[in-house]
C-alpha positions, 0 to 999 in steps of 0.5 A, a space after each residue: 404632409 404632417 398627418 403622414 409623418 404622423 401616421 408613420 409615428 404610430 405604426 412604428 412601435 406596432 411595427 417593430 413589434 411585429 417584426 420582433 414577434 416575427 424573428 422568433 416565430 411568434 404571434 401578437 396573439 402571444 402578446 395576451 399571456 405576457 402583458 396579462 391581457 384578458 381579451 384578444 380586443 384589450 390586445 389590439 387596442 393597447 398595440 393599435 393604439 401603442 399604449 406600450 410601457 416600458 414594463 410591457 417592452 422589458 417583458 417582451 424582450 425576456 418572452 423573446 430573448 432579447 434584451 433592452 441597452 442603452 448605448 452611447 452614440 459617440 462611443 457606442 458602449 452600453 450604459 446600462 440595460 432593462 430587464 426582468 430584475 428591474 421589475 421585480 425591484 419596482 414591486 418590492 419597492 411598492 409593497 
């Protein structure tokens, strides 16, 4: 029983991506241009393996139009939001 739910656990970012992926008509092969994958291989270890960064989530969601909220449970308000311009302060910061 413990080695499904653990199966379920690693499929449900993969899976989530799909679905996202399939909502605007898109292929995880498009995954390689916005993560900077040089392989097809690369591609599918990071997403099989869900090596996926918050960084890697921010940049699909812009590729998708979608955008990244955290809300509060109890008043369902959102507290604040990750995009493209979060990334960019990150690499200003390191330079």
């Amino acid at each position: 029983m413990c080695h499904i739910k653990t199966v379920w656990r690693l499929n449900m970012i993969k899976n989530k991506i799909k679905i996202m992926l399939q909502f605007k008509n898109k292929l995880q092969l498009d995954l390689m241009d916005i993560w900077e994958m040089s392989s097809k291989q690369s591609l599918n270890n990071k997403v099989s393996q869900e090596r996926i960064t918050l960084q890697d989530m921010i940049k699909l969601c812009d590729y998708l139009g979608y955008e990244i909220e955290i809300k509060d449970k109890t008043t369902n308000k959102p507290l604040l939001s990750f995009d493209l311009s979060d990334l960019q302060k990150d690499d200003k910061k390191s330079t």
